[in-house]
C-alpha beads as a LAMMPS data file, in Angstrom:
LAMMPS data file: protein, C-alpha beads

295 atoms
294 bonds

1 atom types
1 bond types

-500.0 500.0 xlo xhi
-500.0 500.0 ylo yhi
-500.0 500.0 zlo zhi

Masses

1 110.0

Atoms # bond

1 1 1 387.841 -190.276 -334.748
2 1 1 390.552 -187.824 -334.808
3 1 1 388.800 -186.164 -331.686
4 1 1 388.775 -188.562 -330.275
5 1 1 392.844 -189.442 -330.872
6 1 1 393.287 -186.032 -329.604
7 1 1 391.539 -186.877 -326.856
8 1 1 393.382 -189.954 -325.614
9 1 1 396.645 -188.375 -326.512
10 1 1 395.446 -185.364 -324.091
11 1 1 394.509 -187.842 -320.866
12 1 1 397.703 -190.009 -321.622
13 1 1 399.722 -186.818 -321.048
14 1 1 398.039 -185.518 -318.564
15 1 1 398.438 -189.080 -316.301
16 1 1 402.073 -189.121 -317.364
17 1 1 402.321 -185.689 -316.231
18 1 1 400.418 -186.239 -312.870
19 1 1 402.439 -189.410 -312.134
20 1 1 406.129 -188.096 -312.515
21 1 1 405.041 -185.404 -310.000
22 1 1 403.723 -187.671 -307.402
23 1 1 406.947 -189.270 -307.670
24 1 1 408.603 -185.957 -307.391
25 1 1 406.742 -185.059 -304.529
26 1 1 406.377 -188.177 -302.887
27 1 1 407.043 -188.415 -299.274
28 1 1 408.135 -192.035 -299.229
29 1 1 411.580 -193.339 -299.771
30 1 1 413.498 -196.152 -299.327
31 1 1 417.094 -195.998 -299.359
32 1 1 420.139 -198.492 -298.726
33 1 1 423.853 -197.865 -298.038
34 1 1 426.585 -200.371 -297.263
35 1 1 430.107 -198.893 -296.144
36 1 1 432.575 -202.196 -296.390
37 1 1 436.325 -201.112 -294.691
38 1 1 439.602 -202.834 -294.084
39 1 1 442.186 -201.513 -291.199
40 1 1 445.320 -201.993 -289.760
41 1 1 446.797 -200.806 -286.753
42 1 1 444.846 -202.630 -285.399
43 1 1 444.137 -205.034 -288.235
44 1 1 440.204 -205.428 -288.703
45 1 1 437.645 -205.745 -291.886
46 1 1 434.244 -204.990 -291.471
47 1 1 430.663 -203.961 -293.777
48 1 1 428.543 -202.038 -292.047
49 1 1 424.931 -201.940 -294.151
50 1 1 421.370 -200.056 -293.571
51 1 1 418.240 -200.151 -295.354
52 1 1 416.496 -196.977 -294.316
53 1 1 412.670 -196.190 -294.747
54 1 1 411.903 -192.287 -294.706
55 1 1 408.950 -190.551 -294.258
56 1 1 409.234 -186.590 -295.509
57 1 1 407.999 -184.728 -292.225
58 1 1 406.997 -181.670 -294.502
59 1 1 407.642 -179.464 -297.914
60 1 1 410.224 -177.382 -298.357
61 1 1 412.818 -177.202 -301.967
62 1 1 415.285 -175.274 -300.090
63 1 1 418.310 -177.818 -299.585
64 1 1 418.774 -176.721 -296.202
65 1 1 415.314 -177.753 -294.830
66 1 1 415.794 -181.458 -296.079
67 1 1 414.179 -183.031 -293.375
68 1 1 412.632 -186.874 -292.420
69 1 1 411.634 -189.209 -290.152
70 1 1 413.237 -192.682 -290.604
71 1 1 413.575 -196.361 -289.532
72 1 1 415.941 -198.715 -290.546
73 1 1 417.910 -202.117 -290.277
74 1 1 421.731 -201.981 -289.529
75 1 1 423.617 -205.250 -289.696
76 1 1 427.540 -205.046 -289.000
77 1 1 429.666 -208.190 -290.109
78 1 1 433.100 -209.171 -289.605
79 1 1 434.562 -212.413 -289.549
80 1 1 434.898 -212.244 -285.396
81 1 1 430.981 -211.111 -284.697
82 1 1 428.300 -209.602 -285.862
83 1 1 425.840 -206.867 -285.007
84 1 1 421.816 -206.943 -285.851
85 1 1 420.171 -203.206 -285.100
86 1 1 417.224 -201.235 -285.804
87 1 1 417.788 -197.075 -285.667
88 1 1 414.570 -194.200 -285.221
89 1 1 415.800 -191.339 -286.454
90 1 1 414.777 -187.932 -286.833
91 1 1 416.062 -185.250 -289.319
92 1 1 414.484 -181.900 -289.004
93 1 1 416.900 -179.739 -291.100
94 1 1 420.003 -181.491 -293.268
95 1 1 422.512 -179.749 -290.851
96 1 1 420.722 -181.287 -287.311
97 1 1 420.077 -185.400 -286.932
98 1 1 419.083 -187.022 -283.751
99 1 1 418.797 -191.037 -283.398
100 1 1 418.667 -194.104 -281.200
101 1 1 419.846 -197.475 -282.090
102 1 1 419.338 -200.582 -280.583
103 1 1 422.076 -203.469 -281.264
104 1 1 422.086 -207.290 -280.347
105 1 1 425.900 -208.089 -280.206
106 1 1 426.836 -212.001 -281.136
107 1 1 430.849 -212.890 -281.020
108 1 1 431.434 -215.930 -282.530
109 1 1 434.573 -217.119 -280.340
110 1 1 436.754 -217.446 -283.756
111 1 1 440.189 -214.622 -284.172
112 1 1 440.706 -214.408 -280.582
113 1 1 437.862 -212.654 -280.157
114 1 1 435.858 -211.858 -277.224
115 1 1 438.222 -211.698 -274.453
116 1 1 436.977 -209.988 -270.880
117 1 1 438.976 -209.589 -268.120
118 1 1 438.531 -209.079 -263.650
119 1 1 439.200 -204.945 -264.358
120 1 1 440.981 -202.714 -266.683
121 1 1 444.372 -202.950 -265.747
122 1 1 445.553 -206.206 -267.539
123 1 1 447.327 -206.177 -270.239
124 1 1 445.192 -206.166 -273.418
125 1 1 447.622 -205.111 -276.324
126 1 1 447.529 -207.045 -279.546
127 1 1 450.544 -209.051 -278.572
128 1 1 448.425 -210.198 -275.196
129 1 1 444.969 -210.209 -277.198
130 1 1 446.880 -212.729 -279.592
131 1 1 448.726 -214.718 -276.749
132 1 1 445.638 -215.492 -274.925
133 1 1 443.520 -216.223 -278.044
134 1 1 446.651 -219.162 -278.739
135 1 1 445.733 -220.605 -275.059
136 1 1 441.844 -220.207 -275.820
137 1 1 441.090 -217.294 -273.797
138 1 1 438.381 -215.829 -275.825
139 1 1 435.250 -217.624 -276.015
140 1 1 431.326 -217.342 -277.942
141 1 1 429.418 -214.875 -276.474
142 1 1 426.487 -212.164 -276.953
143 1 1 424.947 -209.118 -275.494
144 1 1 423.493 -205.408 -276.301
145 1 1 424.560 -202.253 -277.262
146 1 1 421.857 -198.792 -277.344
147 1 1 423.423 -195.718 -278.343
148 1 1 421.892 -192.310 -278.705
149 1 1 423.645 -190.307 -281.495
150 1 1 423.556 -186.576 -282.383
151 1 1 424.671 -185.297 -285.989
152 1 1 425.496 -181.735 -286.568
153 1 1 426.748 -180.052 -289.666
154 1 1 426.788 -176.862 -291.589
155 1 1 428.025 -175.718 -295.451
156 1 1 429.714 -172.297 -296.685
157 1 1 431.071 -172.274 -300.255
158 1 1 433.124 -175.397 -300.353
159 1 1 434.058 -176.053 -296.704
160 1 1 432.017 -178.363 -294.525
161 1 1 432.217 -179.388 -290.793
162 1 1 430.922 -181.722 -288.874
163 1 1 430.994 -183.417 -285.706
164 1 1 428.411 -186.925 -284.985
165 1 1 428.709 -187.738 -281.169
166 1 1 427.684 -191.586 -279.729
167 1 1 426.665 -191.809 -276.324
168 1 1 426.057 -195.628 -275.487
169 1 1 425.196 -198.007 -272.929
170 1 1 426.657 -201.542 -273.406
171 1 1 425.536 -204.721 -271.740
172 1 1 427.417 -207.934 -272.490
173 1 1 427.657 -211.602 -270.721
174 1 1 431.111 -211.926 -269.653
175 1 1 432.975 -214.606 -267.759
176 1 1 432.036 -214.872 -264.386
177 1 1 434.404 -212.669 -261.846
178 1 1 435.446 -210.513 -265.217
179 1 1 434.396 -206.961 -265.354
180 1 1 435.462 -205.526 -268.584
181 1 1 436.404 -207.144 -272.217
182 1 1 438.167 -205.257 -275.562
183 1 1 435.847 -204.163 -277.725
184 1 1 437.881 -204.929 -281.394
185 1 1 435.438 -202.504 -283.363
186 1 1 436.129 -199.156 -280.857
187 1 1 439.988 -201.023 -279.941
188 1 1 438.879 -200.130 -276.290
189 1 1 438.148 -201.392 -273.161
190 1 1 434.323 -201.420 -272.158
191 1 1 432.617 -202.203 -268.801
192 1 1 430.672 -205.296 -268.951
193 1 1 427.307 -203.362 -268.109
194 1 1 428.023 -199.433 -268.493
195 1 1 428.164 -196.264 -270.442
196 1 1 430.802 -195.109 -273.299
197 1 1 430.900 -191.977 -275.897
198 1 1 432.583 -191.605 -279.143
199 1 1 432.673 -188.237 -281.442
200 1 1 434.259 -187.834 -284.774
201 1 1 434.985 -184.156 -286.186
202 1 1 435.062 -183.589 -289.674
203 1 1 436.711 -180.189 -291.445
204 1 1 436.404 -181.149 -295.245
205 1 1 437.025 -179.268 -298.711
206 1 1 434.587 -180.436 -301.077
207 1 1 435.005 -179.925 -305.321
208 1 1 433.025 -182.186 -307.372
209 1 1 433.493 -185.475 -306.675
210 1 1 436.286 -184.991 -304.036
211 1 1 436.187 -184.636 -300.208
212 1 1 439.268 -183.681 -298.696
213 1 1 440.150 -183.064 -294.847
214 1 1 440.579 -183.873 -291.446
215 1 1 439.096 -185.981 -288.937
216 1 1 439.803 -186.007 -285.034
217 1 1 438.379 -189.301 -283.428
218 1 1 437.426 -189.296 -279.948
219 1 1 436.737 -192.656 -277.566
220 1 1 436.081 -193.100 -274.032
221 1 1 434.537 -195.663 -271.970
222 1 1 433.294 -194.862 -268.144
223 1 1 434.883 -197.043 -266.005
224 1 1 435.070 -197.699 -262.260
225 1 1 437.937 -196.654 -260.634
226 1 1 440.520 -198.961 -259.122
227 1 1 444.499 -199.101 -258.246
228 1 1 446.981 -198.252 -261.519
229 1 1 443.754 -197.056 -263.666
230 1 1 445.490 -197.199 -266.940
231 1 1 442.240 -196.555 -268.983
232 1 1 442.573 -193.267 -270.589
233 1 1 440.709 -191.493 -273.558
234 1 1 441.976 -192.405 -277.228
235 1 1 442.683 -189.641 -279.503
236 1 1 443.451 -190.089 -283.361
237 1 1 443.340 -187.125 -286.185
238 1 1 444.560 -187.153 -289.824
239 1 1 443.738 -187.012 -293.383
240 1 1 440.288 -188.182 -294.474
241 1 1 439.322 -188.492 -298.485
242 1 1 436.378 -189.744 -300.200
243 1 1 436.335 -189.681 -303.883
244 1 1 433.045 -190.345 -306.036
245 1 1 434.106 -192.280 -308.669
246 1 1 430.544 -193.261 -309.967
247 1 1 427.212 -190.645 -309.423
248 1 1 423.705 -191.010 -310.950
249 1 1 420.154 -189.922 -309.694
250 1 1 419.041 -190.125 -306.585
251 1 1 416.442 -192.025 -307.520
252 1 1 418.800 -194.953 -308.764
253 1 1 418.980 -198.653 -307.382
254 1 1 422.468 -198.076 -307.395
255 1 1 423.462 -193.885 -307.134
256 1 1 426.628 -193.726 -305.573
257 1 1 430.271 -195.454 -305.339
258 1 1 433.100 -193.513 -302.924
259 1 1 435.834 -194.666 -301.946
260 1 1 437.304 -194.117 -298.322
261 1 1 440.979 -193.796 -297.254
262 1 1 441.296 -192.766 -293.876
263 1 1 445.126 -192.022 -291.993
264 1 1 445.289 -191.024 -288.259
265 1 1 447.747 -191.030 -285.852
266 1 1 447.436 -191.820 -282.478
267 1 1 448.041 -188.760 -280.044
268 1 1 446.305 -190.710 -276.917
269 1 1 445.944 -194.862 -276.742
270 1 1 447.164 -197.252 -274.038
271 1 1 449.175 -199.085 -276.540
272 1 1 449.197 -197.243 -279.938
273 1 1 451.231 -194.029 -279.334
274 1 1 454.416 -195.154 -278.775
275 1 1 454.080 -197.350 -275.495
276 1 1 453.881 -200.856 -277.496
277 1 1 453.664 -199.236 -281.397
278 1 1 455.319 -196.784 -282.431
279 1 1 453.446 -193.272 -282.038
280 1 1 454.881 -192.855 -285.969
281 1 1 452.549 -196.214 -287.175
282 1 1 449.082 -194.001 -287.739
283 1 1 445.215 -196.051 -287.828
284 1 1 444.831 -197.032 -291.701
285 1 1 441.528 -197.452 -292.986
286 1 1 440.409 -197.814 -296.940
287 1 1 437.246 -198.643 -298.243
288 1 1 433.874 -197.804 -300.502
289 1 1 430.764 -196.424 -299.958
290 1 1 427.895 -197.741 -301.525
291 1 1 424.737 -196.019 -301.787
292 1 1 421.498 -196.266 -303.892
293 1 1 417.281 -196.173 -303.365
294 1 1 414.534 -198.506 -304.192
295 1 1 412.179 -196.391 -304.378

Bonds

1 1 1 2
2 1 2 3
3 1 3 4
4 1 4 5
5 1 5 6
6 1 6 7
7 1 7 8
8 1 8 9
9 1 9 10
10 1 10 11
11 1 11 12
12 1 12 13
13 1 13 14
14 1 14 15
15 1 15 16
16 1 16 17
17 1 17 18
18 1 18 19
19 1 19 20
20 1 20 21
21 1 21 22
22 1 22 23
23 1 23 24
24 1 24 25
25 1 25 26
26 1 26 27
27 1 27 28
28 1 28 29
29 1 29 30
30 1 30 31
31 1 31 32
32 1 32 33
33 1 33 34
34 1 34 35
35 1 35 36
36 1 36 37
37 1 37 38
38 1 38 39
39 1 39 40
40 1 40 41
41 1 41 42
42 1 42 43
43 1 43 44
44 1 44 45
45 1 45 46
46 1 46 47
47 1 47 48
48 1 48 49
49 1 49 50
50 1 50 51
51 1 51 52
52 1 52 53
53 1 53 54
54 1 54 55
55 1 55 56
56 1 56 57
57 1 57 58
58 1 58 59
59 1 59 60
60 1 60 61
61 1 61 62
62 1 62 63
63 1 63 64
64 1 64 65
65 1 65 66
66 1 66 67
67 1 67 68
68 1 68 69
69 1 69 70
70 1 70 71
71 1 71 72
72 1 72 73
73 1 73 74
74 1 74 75
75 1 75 76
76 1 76 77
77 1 77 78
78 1 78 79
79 1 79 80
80 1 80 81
81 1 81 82
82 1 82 83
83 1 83 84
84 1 84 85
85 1 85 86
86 1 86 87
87 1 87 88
88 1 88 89
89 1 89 90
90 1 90 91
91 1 91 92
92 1 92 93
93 1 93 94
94 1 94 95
95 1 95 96
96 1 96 97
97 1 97 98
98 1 98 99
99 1 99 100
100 1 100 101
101 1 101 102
102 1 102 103
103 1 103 104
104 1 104 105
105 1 105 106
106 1 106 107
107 1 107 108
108 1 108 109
109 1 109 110
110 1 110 111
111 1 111 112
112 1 112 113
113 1 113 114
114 1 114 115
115 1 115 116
116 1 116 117
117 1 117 118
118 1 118 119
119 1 119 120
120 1 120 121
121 1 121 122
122 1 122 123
123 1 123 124
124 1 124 125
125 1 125 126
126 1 126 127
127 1 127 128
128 1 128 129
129 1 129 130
130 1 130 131
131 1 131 132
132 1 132 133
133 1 133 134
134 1 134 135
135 1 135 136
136 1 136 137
137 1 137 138
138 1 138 139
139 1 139 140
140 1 140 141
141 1 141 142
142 1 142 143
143 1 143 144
144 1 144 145
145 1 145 146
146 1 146 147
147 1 147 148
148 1 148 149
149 1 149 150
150 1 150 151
151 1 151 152
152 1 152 153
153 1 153 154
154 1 154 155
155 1 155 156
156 1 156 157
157 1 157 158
158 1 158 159
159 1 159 160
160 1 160 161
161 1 161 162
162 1 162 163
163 1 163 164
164 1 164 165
165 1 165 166
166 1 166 167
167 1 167 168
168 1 168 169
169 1 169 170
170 1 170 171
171 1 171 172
172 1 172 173
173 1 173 174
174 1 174 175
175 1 175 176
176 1 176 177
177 1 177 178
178 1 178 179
179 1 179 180
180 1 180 181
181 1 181 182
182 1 182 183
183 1 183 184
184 1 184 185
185 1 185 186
186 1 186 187
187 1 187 188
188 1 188 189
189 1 189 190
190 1 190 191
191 1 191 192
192 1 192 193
193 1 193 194
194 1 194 195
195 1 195 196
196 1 196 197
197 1 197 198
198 1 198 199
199 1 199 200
200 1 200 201
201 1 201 202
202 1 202 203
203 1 203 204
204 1 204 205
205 1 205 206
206 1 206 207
207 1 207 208
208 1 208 209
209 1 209 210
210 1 210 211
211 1 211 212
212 1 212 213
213 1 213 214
214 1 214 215
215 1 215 216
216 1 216 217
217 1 217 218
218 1 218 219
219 1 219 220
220 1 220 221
221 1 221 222
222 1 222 223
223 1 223 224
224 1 224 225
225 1 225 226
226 1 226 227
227 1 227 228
228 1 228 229
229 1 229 230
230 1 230 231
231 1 231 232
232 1 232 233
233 1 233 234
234 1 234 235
235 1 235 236
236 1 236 237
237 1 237 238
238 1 238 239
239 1 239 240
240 1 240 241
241 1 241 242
242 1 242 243
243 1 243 244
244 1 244 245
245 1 245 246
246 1 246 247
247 1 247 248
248 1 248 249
249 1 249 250
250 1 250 251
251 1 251 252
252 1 252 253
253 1 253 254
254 1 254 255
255 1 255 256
256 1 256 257
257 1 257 258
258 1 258 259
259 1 259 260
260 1 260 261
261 1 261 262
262 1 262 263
263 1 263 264
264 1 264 265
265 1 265 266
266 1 266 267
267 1 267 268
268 1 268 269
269 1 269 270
270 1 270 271
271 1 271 272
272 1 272 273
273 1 273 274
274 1 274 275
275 1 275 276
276 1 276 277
277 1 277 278
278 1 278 279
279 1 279 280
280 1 280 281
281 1 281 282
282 1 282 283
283 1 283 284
284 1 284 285
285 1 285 286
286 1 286 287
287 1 287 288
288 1 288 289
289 1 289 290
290 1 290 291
291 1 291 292
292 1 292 293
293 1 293 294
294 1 294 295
C-alpha cells in the first residue's frame, strides 16, 4: 500500500510537472488590449480594442528574438462612428513588426460628423465643421480603410526608440460631386478614394513602471492638385508618459493598467498652429491602457 502511495504521489508530480511546462512552452496565446482616450484640440473620445490570437513562429528565451504570427479583431468606437477590422501580422524579432489591416468604416451622421466636400480648399476648421453640422451638412455614411503598417524599435540600457509608419488606402461613399471629407480621427483631409501615411516617433526613458519622452506625429494625405492647394502635412511633437500603475503575469486575464497623457504642439496644421488656434494651444490626449491574456 505504501508503494503504491509512493507511486501515485510520483505520477501526480510528474503530470503536474509536465503540464506547467507545456504551458510554459506553449505556442498558443491569446491576448486582448483596449486603449480608451479623450482629446481636445480637437475635442474627440475614442476606445480602440483588439483581441489578438498568436501563434509562436519558433523557440528562442532570448528577449530579443520574441517573435509570432498573429490575427486579430480591432473595433474602434466613438460616439460619431465606428470602425470593425481584422489585422495579419507578423513579428519576427520584438524590435521588427510588419501588418495589414483591413477596416469597414460606418459614420453614424450624429456630432457633425461626416462632412465631404467638391476639393480641399474649403474651409474645414472646427468653427466651419460645427457651422455646417448646425445646417445638417454631415450625413450617415460608410466605407473602407486598408493600411499596411511597419513597426521598428530597438533597447539600450533604459532608452528606447521607436518609429510605427501607416501607409493606407481609403475608400469612402461621399456626396455626389464631393471629392474629399475630414477625417475627425487623423483631423485631416482625405481623398474620397486614395492613399494617406502617418508615422509616430517615439524617444522614451524607461524606469520601472514609468515611460517618459517624446513623440513627433506625422500625417499626410495624397491629394490631387488644384488652384490655392492649402493641404499641407501636419506636424505635432511633445511630451509622452505612460505610467503602470497596476502589473501582474503575463499570463493574467487582466496584466496591465497604464495610463496615457500625451501633449503636442502643432508645428504644421491648416488650422492648429496659429492660423485659427493659437500655435501656443498644444493636442491633449489622456487615457489608460488596458492589457491582459486568456490564455
Amino acid at each position: 500500500m505504501k508503494r503504491f502511495l509512493a507511486l501515485t504521489v510520483l505520477l501526480a508530480t510528474l503530470c503536474v510537472s509536465s503540464t506547467a511546462s507545456a504551458q510554459k512552452t506553449s505556442p498558443h496565446a491569446l491576448v486582448w488590449k483596449d486603449t480608451s482616450a479623450f482629446r481636445y484640440n480637437p475635442l474627440g473620445i475614442v476606445t480602440a480594442a483588439e483581441l489578438e490570437y498568436r501563434l509562436r513562429m519558433y523557440n528562442k528565451t532570448a528577449s530579443l528574438f520574441r517573435n509570432y504570427v498573429s490575427l486579430a479583431a480591432t473595433p474602434i468606437l466613438s460616439p460619431a462612428y465606428t470602425r470593425l477590422g481584422a489585422k495579419l501580422e507578423v513579428v519576427p524579432l520584438a524590435l521588427l513588426s510588419l501588418a495589414v489591416k483591413y477596416e469597414f468604416i460606418q459614420y453614424f451622421g450624429g456630432f457633425d460628423f461626416l462632412q465631404s466636400f467638391p476639393d480641399q480648399t474649403a474651409d474645414m476648421s472646427d468653427a466651419a465643421i460645427e457651422a455646417n453640422g448646425e445646417a445638417g451638412e454631415n450625413y450617415s455614411t460608410s466605407g473602407t480603410q486598408l493600411s499596411f503598417i511597419g513597426l521598428l524599435q530597438a533597447k539600450a540600457g533604459p532608452i528606447a526608440i521607436r518609429t510605427r509608419a501607416t501607409l493606407f488606402n481609403v475608400d469612402m461613399d461621399l456626396n455626389e460631386g464631393d471629392t474629399v471629407f475630414y477625417d475627425p480621427l487623423l483631423d485631416n483631409v482625405l481623398p474620397a478614394s486614395g492613399w494617406g501615411i502617418t508615422n509616430e516617433l517615439d524617444l522614451i526613458y524607461i524606469k520601472r513602471a514609468l515611460f517618459a519622452g517624446v513623440r513627433h506625429t506625422f500625417t499626410r494625405a495624397f491629394l490631387d492638385e488644384v488652384a490655392n492647394d492649402t493641404n499641407q502635412a501636419q506636424h505635432r511633437l511633445g511630451p509622452l508618459i505612460l505610467y503602470e500603475i497596476f502589473k501582474r503575469p503575463d499570463k493574467s486575464a487582466l496584466n496591465s493598467i497604464k495610463l496615457l497623457g500625451l501633449f503636442q504642439w502643432y508645428l504644421s496644421h491648416r488650422y492648429r498652429s496659429g492660423q485659427e488656434t493659437t500655435a501656443a494651444l498644444p493636442y491633449i490626449g489622456v487615457g489608460a491602457i488596458l492589457e491582459g491574456r486568456l490564455f
